[in-house]
N, C-alpha and C positions, 0 to 999 in steps of 0.2 A: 816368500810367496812368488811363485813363476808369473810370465806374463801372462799366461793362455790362464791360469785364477782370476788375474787381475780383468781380463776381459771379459769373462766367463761371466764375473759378478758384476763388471759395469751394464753388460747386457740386461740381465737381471732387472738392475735396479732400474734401468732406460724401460724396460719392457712394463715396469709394475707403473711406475711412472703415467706412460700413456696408456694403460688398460686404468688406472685409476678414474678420471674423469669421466668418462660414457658408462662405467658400473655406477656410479654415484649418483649418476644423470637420468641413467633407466632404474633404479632402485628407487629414489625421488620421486619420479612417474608415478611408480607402483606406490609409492605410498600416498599421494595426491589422491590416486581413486580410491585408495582403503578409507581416506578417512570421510569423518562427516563436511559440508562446506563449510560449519563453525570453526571445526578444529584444524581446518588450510588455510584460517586467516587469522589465526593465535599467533601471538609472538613473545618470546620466541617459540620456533618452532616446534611441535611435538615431532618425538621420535619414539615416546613410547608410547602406544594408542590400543582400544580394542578396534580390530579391524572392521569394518562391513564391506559387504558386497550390495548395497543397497544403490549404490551409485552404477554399479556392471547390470540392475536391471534396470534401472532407469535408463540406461543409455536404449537399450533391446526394448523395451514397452513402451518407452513414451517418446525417444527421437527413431526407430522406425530404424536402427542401425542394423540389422540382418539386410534389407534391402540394400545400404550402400557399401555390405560385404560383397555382395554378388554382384552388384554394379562393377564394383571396384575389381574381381574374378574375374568378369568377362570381360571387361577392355585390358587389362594386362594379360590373361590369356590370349586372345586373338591377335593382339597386339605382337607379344612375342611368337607364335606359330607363322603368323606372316612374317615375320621380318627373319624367320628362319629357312623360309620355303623363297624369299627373293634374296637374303643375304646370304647362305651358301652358295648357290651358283655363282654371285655376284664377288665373295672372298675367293672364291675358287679362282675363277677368273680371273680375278686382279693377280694371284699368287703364282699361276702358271705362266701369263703371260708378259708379265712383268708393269701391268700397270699403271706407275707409279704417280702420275699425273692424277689419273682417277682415285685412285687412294688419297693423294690430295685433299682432294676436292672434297670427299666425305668426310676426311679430318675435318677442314675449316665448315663444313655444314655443320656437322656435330658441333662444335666450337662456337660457335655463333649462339649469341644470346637467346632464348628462348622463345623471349618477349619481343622478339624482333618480327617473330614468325606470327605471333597472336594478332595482329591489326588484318592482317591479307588474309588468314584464314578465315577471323569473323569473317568478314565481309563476303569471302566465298560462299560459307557454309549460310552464312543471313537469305543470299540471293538465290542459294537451292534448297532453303528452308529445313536446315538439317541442323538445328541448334535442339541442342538437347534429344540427340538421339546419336546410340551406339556408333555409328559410324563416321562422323565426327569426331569422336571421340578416341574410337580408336586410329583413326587415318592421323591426327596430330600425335599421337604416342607413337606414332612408327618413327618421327624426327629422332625420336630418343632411343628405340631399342635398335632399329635398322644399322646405323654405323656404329652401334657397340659392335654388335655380332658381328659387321662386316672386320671390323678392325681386331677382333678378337681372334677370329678363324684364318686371316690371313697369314699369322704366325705358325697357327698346327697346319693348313695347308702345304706351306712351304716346308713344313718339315717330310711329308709325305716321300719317302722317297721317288724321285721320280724315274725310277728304274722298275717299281715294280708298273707303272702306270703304260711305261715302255714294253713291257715285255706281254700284258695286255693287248694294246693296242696291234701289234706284230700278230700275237692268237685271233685277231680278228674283232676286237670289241672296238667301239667304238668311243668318242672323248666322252660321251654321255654316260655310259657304261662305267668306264674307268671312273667318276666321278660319284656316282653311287654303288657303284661294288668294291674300288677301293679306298678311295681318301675320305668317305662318308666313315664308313666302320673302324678308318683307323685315326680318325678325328673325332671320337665320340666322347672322351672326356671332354677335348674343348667343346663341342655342341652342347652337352650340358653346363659347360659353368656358364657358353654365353648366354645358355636359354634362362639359367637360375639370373644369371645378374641383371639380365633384360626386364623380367618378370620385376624385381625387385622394383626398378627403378621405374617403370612405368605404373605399379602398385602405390608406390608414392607422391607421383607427381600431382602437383597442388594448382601449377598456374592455368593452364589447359584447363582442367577440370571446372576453375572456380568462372572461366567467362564463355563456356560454352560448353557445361552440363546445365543440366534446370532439376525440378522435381523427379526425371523418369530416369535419370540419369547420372544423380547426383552422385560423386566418387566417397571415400572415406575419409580421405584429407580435408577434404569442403565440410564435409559432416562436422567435423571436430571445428573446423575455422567457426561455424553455427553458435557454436555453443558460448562463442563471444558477439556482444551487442554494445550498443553506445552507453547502456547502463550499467550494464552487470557483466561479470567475466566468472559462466560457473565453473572455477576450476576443480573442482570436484569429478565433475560430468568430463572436462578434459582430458583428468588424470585418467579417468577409466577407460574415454574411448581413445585415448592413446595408446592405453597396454592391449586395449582390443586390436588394434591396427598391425603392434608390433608383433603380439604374437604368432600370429599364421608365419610372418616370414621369419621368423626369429626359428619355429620350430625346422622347417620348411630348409634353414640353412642349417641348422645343424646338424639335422639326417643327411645333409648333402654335401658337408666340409670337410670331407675326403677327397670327393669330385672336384671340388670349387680348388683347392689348393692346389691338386694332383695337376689341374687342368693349366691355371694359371702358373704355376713355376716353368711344367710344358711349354709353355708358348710362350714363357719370358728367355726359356731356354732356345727354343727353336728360331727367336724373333733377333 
């Protein structure tokens, strides 16, 4: 047996390896909501069960979870469209002119603990009374999606060649021009994985959500933390609106893991 076997099948076994644990993880899930809450506190474990979907309506009729669908929609969508409409210009920027201080600066902001940010925001948003409302809420998710996309696009930027932006500019366009006729059109894989992995990660985030959403505003991560109390812990009611949560994006990156890969090898390439 050659080396390139021998590697061929260490990959393999490396790759089944770490695909093993988060299948087992989200299979687990799904079967938490299938069951009844009798038979997720049996031990040992059932694995063979008849399933119900009894718990995926209780999660929809009785905790109100369609609303912290679309809660949790509109601040990851608005969230990410802004931070795509200030961090292009702003990757662009950084990429053409050599930035590199400023790019910095957004690495260690992004880097910076999360919880560092929560004490200053309350207190802002307490004293213009914007606790538990969209804006708020989305203005702290821009911490998180704004320097992905920034730091994401500054790689396909710089790939742009900048001859064609040169020969542009010479016909008469201007840098504004050049930047939406051509590194916009010829960066649009990266645009969309930043936009998919921004969505993603503002779709899940829990700390924001849980001390400065309320009733009108409540996210789907918070929904699910609900469903544990100082008594009880319905893990049933968990399992379900967890595979609720994952699904949208679960489906959402699938139809889109062409882009997502296409986009990131690009800009690991280009970076």
């Amino acid at each position: 047996m050659n080396k390139t076997k021998i590697y061929k099948i260490l990959f393999y076994i490396g790759m089944i390896i770490l695909i093993i644990p988060p299948i087992f993880v989200f299979a687990w899930m799904i079967m938490i909501g299938l069951k009844t809450g009798v038979q997720n506190i049996e031990y040992p474990p059932l694995f063979i069960f008849r399933p119900t979907l009894e718990n995926f309506k209780a999660v929809f009729q009785q905790h109100n979870f369609l609303k912290y669908l679309t809660n949790s929609f509109i601040i990851a969508t608005f969230a990410t469209l802004i931070s795509l409409f200030i961090g292009l210009p702003a990757a662009y920027s950084i990429a053409r002119y050599k930035q590199r201080n400023l790019s910095l600066g957004i690495l260690v902001a992004r880097m910076t603990p999360f919880v560092s940010y929560l004490l200053p925001w309350y207190i802002i948003f307490r004293k213009l009374n914007l606790i538990d409302t969209f804006t708020a809420l989305i203005t702290t998710h821009l911490i998180i999606t704004l320097p992905m996309i920034i730091w994401l696009m500054i790689a396909f930027f710089e790939g742009v060649p900048i001859e064609l932006e040169e020969a542009a500019l010479i016909d008469g366009c201007v840098r504004s021009e050049t930047f939406l006729r051509i590194a916009i059109p010829l960066s649009k894989n990266g645009i969309i994985t930043s936009a998919i992995i921004s969505f993603i990660f503002s779709w899940n985030q829990f700390l924001f959500s849980l001390i400065l959403s309320g009733p009108k505003t409540r996210t789907v991560p918070v929904a699910v933390y609900n469903f544990m109390s100082y008594g009880k812990i319905d893990w049933a009611g968990i399992g379900a609106a967890a595979t609720i949560i994952v699904f949208p994006v679960l489906v959402f990156a699938f139809f889109a893991k062409n882009k997502i890969v296409e986009g990131l090898t690009k800009g690991a390439l280009k970076g």
